[in-house]
DOLO-329821 format. One record per residue (C-alpha): residue number from 1; residue in one letter; x, y, z. Coordinates in Angstrom, 1 decimal. Example, Ala and Ser with C-alpha at 12.3 -4.5 7.8 and 13.67 -1.06 7.14 Angstrom:
BEGIN
n; res; u; v; w
1; A; 12.3; -4.5; 7.8
2; S; 13.7; -1.1; 7.1
END
This chain:
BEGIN
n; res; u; v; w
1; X; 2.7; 7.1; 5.0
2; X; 6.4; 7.9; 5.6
3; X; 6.5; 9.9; 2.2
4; X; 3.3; 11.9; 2.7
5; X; 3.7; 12.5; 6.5
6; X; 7.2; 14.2; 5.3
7; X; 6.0; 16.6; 2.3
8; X; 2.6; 17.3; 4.5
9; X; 2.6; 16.3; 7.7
10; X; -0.2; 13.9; 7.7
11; X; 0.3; 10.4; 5.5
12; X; -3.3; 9.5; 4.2
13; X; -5.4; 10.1; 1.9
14; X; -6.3; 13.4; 1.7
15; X; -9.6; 13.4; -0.1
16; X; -12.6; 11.4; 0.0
17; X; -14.2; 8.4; -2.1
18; X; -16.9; 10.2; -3.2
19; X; -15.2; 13.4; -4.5
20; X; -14.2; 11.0; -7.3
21; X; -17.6; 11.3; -8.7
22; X; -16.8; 15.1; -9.2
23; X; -13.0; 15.2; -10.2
24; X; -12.0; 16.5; -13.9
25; X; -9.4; 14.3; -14.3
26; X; -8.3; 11.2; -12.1
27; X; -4.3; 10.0; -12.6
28; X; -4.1; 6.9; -11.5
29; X; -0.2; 5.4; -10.9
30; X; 0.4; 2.1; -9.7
31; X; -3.0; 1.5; -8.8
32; X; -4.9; -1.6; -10.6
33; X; -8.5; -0.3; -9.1
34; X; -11.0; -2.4; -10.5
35; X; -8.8; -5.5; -9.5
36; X; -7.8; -4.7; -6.0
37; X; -10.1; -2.2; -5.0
38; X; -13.1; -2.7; -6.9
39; X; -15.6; -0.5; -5.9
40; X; -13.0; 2.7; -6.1
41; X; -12.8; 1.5; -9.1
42; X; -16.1; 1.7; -10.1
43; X; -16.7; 5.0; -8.9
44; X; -13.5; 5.9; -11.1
45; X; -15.7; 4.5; -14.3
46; X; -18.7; 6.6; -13.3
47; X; -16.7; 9.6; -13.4
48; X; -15.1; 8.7; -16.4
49; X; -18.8; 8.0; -18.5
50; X; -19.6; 11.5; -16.6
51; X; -17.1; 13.2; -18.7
52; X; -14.1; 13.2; -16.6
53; X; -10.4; 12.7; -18.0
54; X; -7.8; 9.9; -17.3
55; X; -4.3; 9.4; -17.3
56; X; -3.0; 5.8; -16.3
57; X; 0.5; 5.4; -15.7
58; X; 1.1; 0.9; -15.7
59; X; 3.1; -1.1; -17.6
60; X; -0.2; -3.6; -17.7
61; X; -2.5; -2.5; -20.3
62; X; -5.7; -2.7; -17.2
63; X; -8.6; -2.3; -17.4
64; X; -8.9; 1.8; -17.1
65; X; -5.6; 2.0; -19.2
66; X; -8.0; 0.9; -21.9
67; X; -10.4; 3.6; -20.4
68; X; -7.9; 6.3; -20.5
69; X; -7.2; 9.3; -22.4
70; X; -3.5; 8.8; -22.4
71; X; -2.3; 5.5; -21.0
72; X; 1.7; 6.1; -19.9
73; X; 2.8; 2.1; -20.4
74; X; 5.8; 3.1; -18.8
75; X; 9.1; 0.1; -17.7
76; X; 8.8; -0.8; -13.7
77; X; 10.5; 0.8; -11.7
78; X; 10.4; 4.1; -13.4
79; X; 7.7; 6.1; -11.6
80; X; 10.5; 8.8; -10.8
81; X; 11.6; 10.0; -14.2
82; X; 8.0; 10.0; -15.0
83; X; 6.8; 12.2; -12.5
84; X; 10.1; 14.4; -12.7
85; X; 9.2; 14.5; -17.1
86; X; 6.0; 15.5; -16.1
87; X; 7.0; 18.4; -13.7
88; X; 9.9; 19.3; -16.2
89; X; 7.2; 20.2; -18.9
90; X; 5.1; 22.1; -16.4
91; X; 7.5; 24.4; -15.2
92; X; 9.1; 25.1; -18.2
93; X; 5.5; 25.6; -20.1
94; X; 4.9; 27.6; -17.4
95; X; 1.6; 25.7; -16.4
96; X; 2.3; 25.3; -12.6
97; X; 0.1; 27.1; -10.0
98; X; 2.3; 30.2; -9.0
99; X; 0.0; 31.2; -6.0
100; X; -0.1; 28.0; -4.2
101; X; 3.8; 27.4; -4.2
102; X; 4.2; 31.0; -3.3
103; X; 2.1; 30.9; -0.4
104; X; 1.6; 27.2; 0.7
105; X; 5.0; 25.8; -0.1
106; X; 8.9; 25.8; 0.5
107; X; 11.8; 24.5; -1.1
108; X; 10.6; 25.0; -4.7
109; X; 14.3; 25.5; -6.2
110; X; 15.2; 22.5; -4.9
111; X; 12.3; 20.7; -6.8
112; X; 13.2; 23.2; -10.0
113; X; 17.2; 22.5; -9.8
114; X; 16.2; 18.4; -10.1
115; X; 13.7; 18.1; -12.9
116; X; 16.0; 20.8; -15.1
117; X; 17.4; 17.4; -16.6
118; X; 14.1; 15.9; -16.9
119; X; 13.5; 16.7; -20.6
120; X; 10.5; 14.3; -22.1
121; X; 13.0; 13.2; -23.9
122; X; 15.3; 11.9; -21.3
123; X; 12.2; 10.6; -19.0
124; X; 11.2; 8.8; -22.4
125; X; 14.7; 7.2; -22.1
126; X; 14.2; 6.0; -18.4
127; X; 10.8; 5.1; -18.9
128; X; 9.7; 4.0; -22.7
129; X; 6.9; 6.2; -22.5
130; X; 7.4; 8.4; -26.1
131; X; 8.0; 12.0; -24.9
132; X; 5.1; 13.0; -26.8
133; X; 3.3; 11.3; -24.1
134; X; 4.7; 12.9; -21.4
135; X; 4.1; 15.9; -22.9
136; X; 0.2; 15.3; -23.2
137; X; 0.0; 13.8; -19.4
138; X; 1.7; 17.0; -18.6
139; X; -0.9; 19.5; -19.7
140; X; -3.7; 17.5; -19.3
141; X; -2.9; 17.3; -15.6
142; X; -1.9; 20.5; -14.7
143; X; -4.8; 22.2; -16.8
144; X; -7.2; 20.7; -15.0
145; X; -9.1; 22.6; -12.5
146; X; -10.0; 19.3; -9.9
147; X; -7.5; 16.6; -10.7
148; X; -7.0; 13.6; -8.0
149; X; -4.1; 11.9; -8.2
150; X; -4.7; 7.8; -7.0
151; X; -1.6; 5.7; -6.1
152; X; -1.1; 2.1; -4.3
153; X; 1.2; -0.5; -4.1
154; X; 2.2; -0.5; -7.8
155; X; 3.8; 3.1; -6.1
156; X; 5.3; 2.1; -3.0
157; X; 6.4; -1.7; -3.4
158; X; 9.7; -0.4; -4.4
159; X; 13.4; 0.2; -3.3
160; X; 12.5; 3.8; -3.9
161; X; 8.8; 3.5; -3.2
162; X; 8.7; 6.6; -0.5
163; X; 10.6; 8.7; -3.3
164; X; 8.1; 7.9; -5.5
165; X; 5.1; 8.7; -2.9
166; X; 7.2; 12.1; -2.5
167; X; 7.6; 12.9; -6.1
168; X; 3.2; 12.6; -6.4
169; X; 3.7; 15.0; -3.6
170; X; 5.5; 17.2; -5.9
171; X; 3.4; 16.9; -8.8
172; X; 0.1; 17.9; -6.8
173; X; 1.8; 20.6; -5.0
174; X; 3.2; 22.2; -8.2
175; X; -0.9; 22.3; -9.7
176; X; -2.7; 23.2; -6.4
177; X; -4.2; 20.4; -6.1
178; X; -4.5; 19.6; -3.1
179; X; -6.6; 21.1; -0.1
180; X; -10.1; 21.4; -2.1
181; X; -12.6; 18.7; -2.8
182; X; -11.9; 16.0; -5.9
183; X; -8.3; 16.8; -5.9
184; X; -5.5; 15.2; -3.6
185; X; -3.0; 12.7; -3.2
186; X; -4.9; 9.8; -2.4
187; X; -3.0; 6.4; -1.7
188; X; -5.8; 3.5; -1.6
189; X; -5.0; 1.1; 1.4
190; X; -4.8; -2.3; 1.1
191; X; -6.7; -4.2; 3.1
192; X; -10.2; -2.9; 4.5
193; X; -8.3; -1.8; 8.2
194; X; -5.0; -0.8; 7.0
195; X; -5.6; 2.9; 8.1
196; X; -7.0; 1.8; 11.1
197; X; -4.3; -0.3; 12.4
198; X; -1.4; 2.2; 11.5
199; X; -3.7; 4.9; 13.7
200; X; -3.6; 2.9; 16.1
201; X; -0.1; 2.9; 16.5
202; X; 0.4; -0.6; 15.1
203; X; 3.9; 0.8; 13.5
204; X; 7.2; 0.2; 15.8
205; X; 8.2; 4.1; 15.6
206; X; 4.7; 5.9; 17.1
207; X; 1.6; 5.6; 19.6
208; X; -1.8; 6.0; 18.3
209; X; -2.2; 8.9; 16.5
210; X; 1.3; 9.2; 14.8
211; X; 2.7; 10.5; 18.6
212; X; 6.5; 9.5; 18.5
213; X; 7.9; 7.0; 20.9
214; X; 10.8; 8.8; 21.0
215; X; 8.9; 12.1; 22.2
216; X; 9.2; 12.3; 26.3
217; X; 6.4; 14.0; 26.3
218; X; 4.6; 11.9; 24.6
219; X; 5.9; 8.6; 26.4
220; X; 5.0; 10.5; 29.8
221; X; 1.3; 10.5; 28.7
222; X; 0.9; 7.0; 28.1
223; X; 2.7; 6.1; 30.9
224; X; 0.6; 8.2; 33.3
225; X; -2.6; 6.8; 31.2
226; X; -1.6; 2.8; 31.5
227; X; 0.1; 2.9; 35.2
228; X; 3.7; 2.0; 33.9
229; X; 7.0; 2.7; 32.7
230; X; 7.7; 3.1; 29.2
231; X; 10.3; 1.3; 27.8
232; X; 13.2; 3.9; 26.3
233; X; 12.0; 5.7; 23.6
234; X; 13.8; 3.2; 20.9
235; X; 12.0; 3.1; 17.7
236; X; 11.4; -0.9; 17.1
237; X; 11.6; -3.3; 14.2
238; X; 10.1; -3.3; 10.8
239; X; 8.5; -6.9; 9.9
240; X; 12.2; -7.7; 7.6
241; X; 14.2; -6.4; 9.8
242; X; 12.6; -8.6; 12.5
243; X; 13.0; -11.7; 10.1
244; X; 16.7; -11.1; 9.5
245; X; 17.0; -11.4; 13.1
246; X; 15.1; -14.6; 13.6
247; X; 17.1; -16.0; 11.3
248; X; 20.2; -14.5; 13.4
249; X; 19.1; -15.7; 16.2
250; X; 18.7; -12.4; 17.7
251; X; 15.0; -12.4; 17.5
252; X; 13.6; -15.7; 19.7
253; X; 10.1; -15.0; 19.5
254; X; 6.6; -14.0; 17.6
255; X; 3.4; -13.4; 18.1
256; X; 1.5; -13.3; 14.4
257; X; -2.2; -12.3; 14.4
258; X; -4.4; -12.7; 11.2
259; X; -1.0; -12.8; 9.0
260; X; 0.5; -14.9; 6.2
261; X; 4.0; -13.9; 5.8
262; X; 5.0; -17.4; 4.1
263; X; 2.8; -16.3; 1.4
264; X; 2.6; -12.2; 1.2
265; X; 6.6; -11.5; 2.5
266; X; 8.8; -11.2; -0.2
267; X; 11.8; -13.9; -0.7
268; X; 9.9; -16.7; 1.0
269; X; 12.5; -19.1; 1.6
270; X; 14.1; -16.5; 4.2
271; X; 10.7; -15.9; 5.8
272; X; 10.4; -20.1; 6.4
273; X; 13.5; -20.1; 7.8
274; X; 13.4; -17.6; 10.0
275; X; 10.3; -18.7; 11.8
276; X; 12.0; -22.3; 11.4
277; X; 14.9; -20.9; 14.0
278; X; 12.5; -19.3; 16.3
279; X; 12.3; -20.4; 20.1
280; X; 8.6; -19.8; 20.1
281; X; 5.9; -19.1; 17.6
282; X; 2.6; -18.4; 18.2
283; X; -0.1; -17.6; 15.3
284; X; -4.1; -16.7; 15.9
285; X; -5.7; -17.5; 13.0
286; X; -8.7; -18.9; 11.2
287; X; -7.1; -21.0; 9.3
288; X; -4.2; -23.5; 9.6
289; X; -2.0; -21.4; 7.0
290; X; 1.1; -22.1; 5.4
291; X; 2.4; -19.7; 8.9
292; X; 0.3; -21.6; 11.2
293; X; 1.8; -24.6; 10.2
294; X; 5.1; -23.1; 11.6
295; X; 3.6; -22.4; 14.7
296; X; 4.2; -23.9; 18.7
297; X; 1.0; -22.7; 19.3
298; X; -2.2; -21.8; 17.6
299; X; -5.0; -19.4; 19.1
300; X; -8.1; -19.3; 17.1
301; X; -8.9; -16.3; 15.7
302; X; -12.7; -14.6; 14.8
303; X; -13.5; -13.6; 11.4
304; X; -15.3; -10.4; 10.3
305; X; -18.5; -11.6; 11.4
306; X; -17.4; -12.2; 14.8
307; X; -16.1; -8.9; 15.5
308; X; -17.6; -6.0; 17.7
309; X; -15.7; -2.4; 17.3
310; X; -14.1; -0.6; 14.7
311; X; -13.0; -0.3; 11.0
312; X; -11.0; 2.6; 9.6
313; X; -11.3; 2.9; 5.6
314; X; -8.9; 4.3; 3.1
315; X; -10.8; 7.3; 3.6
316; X; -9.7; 7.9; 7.1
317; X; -13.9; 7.1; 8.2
318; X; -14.3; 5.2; 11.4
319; X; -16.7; 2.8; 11.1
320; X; -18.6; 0.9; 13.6
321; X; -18.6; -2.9; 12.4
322; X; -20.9; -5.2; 14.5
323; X; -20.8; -9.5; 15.4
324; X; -23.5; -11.2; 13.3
325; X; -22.5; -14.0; 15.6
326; X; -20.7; -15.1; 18.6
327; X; -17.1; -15.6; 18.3
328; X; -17.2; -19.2; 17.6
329; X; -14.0; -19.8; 19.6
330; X; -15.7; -18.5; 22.0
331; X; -13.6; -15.6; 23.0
332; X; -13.1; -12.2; 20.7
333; X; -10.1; -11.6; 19.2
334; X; -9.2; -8.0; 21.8
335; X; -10.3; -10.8; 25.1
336; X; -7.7; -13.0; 24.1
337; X; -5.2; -10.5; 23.7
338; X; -6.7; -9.1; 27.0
339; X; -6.0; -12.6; 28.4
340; X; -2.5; -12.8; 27.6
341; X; -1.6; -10.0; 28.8
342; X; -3.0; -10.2; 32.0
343; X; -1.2; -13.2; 32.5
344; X; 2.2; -12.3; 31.4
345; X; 1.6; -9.1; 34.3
346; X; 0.2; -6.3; 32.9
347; X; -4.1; -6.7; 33.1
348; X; -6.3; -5.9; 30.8
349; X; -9.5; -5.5; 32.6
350; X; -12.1; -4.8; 29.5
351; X; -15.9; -5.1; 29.6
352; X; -16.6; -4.3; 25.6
353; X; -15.1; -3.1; 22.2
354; X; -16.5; 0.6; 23.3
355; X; -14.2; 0.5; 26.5
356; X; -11.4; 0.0; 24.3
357; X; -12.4; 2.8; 22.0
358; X; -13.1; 5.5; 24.4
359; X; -9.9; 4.9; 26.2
360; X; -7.9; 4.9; 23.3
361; X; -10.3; 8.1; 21.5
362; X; -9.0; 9.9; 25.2
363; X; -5.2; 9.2; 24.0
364; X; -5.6; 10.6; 20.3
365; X; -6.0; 13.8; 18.9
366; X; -7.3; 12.9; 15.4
367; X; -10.0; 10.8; 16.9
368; X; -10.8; 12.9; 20.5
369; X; -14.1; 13.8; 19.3
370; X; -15.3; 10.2; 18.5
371; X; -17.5; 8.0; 20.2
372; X; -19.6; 4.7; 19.6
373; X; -22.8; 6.9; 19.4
374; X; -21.3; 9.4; 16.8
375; X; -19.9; 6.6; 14.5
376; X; -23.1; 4.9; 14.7
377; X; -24.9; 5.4; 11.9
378; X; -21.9; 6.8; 8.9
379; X; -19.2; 6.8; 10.5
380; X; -16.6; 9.9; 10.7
381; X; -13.8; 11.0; 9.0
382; X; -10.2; 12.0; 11.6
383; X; -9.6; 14.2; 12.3
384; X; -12.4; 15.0; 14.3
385; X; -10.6; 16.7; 17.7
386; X; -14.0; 17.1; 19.6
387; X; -17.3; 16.3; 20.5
388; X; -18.9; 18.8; 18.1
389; X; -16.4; 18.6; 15.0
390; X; -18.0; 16.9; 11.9
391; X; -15.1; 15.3; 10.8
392; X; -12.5; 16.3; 8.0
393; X; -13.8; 15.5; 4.2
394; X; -10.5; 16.4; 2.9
395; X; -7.1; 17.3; 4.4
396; X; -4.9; 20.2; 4.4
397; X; -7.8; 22.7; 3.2
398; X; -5.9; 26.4; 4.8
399; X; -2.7; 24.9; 5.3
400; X; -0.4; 21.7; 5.6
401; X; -0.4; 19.8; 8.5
402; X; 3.3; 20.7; 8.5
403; X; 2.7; 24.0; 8.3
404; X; 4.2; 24.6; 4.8
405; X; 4.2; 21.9; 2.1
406; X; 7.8; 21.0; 1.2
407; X; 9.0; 20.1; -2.1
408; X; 11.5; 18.0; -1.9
409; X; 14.3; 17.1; -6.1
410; X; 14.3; 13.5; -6.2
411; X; 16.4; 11.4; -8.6
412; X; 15.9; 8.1; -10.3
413; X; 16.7; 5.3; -8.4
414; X; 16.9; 1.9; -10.4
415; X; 15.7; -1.1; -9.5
416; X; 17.9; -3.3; -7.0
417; X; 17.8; -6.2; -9.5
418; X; 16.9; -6.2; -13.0
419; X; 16.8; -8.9; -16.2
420; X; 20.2; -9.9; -17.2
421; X; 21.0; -13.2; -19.3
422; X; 20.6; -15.2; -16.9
423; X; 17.4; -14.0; -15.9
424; X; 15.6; -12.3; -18.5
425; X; 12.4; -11.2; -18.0
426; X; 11.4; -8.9; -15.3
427; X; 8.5; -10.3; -12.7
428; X; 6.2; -7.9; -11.3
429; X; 3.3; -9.0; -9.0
430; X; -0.1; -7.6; -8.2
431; X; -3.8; -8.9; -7.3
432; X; -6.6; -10.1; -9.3
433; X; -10.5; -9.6; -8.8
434; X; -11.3; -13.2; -8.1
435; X; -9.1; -13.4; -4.5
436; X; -8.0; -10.7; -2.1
437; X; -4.8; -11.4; -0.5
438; X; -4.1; -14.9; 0.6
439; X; -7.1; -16.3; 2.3
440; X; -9.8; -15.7; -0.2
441; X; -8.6; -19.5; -1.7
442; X; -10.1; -21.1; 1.5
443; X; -13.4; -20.0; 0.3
444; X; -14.8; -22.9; -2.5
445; X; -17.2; -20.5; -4.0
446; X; -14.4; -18.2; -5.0
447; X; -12.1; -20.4; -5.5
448; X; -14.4; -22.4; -8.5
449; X; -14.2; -19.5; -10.2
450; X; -10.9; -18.9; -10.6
451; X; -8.6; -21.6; -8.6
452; X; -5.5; -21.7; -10.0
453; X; -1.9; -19.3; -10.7
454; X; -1.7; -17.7; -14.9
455; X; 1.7; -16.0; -15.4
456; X; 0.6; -13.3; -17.9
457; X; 3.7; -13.5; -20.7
458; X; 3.7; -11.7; -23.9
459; X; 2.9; -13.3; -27.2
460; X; 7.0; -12.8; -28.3
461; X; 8.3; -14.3; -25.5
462; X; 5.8; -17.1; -25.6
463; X; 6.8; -17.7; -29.1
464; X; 10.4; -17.9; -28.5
465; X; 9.6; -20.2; -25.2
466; X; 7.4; -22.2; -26.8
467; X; 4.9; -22.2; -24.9
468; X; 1.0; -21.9; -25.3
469; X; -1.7; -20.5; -23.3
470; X; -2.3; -23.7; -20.4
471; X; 0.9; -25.0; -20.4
472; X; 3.1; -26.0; -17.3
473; X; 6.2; -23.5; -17.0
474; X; 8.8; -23.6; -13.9
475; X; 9.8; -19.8; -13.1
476; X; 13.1; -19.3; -11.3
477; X; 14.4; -16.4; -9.6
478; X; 17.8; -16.1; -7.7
479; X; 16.0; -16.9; -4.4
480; X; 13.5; -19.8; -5.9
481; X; 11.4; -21.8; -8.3
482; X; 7.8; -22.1; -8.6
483; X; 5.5; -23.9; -11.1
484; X; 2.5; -22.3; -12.3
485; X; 1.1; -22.2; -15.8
486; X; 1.1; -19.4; -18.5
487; X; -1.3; -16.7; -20.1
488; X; -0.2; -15.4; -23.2
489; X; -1.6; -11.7; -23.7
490; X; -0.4; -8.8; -25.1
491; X; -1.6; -7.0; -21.4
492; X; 2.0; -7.2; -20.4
493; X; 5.1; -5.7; -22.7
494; X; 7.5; -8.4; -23.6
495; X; 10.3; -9.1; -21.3
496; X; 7.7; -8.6; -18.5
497; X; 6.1; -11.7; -16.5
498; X; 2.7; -10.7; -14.1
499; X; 1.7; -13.0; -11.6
500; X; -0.5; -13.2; -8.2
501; X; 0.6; -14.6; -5.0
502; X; -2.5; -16.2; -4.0
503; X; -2.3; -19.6; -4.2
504; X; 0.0; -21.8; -1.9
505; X; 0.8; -24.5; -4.9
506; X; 2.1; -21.6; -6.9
507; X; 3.5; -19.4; -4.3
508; X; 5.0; -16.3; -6.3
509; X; 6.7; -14.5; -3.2
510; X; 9.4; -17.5; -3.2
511; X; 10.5; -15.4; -6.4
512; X; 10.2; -12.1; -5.2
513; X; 12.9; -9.9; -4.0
514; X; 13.9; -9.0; -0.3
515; X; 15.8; -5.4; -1.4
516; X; 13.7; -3.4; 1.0
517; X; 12.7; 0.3; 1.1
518; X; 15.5; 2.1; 3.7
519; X; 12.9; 4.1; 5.6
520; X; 9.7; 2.3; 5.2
521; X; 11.6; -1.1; 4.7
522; X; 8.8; -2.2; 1.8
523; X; 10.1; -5.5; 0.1
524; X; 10.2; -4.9; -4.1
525; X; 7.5; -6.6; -4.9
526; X; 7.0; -5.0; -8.1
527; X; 10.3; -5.7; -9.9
528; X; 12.7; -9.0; -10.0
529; X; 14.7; -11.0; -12.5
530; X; 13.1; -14.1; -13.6
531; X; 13.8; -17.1; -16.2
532; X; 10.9; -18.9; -17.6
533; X; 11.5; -23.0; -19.3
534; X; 8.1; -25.0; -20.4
535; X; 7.3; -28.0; -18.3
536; X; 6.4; -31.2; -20.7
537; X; 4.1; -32.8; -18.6
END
């Protein structure tokens, strides 16, 4: 978001699901789709059998890199060079799209000045992708007429991860693609509300909408709308920041609602004991989790099926969702938080889900022309400013929500830690098809079917571990140790180790890095150093 709301204005996806169906080509960068967003990623293999091209960019040999045209098996942590190799070969070939940087975009030079050094040959340096690769990816891309470019977390879970969202930026500004159908920049969220809860101003720096907290303007409105005083406009904390300060002692409270940092927050250890030096904890939840166990007090929480209101897809579509049941604690999820507040002084005097909604539709731009009755039946796409507006299929169609899109010469930025000999092989962590996120394993049906941790190693570094596809290995980071056992395949590069942090008896993210983003402060999921030694048990 912080990397697209800077080169456009807006930070979503700027096309729509469907357009996939009718794209030329589809580049897909750090994004796993048939694993983590499986029916994306089913749309993406329909336009593939339809005739459309693919470039995948992953040091994993997936599922669509065996699809693709030209699969870029590039090292983690390089997505930079790549894109800047890519852009070098453009420019210089003469392949970008004159007319659109002329007339809907500023600070070209810049971008020109930085990718000079780019040659495929340097990129193939930084990256291990052969230049000849590069070279292809490059004309393939730029020569299409529709090309969507698809990024997730493979993108941003990275010291540099909004760089690298800025430098896809740059690459679909430089073709034109961007502001027509089956084109875009389109960053797949990851979890089925995402959108919805950052438009909601669930973010310490904004309101709903994206207003700033640190607009008076747009502090006066919501005071005048809720009948008090804002606080000063002081931007808040991001979810490490507000951990280092637990485990200062600065922070002395928190309130977590349907979240399970022990498991999904990188460097674990620090997580535990920050909510270990806490005055007060309180989780809702539907389970006990490995958080709630932490907790002073547990609030029940209501699943899926429970809930009355409102999803936002990757899409930007609002979407009614509706209870199949009652809330079996009895209360919905917004009446308890209605409840609380109420009785620490500010109340919350709600009679439905709708109430909610129309107040907060009367507080946001992008979704003033929305109501329960218009979302009904298919929901609509924001922005949708009023009552007649059909909602916005894709973004930025005459002109940037900026105004002008702005390129912006971006540099490589390593990893903060890499393999040394010590540690070395480089861990990277992602999802897998069976479980989504962390509470999927409370489910028996899913978890039969696949109920346990693999580490994905290569065949050469099995070799010279000794170990075997089955057997018990102990993987040890500078922060941890976990035991979990082993996958041989040749779907990672050697030196590389994949795992999944779904499972509390393996639980990956006490490996995992706690170097941070600086703007967006995104933990590095993506890339650590790791040492592997067999178990003989």
């Amino acid at each position: 978001m912080a990397g697209l709301a800077t080169s456009f204005g807006s930070g979503a996806m700027t096309n729509s699901i469907n357009e996939i169906l009718n794209t030329d080509l589809m580049f897909l960068i750090g994004t796993n789709a048939p694993e983590a967003h499986p029916i994306i990623g089913y749309k993406m293999k329909q336009a593939k059998r339809a005739g459309a091209k693919m470039i995948v960019a992953d040091p994993r040999r997936t599922e669509l890199a065996e699809e693709a045209d030209i699969w870029l098996q590039l090292n983690p942590g390089t997505d930079i060079p790549l894109l800047n190799g890519m852009m070098h070969v453009i420019i210089k070939e003469d392949l970008y799209d004159k007319k659109f940087v002329e007339e809907r975009t500023e600070n070209f030079d810049a971008l020109k000045e930085t990718v000079e050094k780019y040659t495929p040959e340097y990129a193939s340096e930084l990256t291990g992708v052969p230049a000849k690769n590069i070279i292809a990816a490059a004309r393939l891309y730029a020569q299409a007429d529709k090309a969507g470019l698809f990024y997730t977390l493979g993108i941003t879970e990275h010291v540099c991860g909004t760089f690298n969202v800025m430098s896809t930026a740059n690459l679909a500004m430089l073709t034109g693609n961007l502001g027509r159908e089956s084109t875009g920049v389109n960053p797949m969220r990851g979890q089925n509300n995402v959108q919805g809860a950052c438009d909601m101003g669930a973010l310490p720096n904004v309101f709903t909408g994206y207003q700033k907290v640190t607009d008076d303007a747009m502090r006066e409105k919501f005071e005048k709308a809720w009948g008090v005083p804002m606080p000063p406009g002081q931007v808040g904390l991001m979810i490490p920041e507000m951990f280092d300060k637990a485990n200062s002692g600065e922070l002395k409270a928190m309130y977590i609602l349907g979240e399970n940092p022990v498991l999904t927050d990188p460097n674990a250890n620090h997580i535990k004991s920050g909510l270990e030096n806490l005055e007060f904890l309180v989780v809702q939840e539907l389970f006990l989790t490995e958080t709630a166990e932490y907790a002073d007090i547990v609030l029940p929480g209501s699943s899926f099926t429970e809930k009355d209101g409102t999803f936002t897809n990757t899409e930007r579509r609002v979407q009614r969702v509706r209870k199949a049941i009652e809330p079996l604690p009895g209360l919905a999820d917004w009446q308890t938080i209605a409840a609380m507040s109420t009785r620490v002084g500010y109340p919350m005097n709600y009679n439905s889900a709708e109430e909610i909604f129309d107040e907060m539709a009367s507080l946001t731009p992008s979704y003033a022309g929305m109501s329960f009755e218009r979302i009904d039946a298919k929901g609509l796409q924001w922005p949708c400013p009023t009552a007649d507006h059909p909602g916005t299929k894709f973004l930025h169609g005459a002109s940037f929500t900026r105004g002008k899109g702005l390129f912006q010469g971006i540099d490589h930025v390593p990893p903060a830690e890499l393999p040394c000999e010590e540690y070395p092989l480089l861990l990277s962590t992602g999802r897998i098809l069976f479980h989504y996120n962390v509470t999927t394993p409370y489910s028996a049906g899913l978890h039969s079917l696949w109920n346990e941790e693999h580490a994905e190693v290569n065949p050469a570094d099995a070799s010279r571990l000794g170990v075997v596809t089955g057997d018990q290995v102990k993987v040890t980071s500078r922060r941890g140790e976990v035991t979990t056992k082993v996958q041989v395949t040749d779907k990672v590069p050697p030196g590389v180790v994949w795992m999944s942090f779904h499972y509390t008896e393996s639980p990956t993210n006490v490996l995992t890095s706690d170097a941070i983003d600086p703007i967006t402060k995104t933990g590095e999921y993506k890339v650590c150093a790791v040492k592997m030694e067999k178990l003989n048990i």
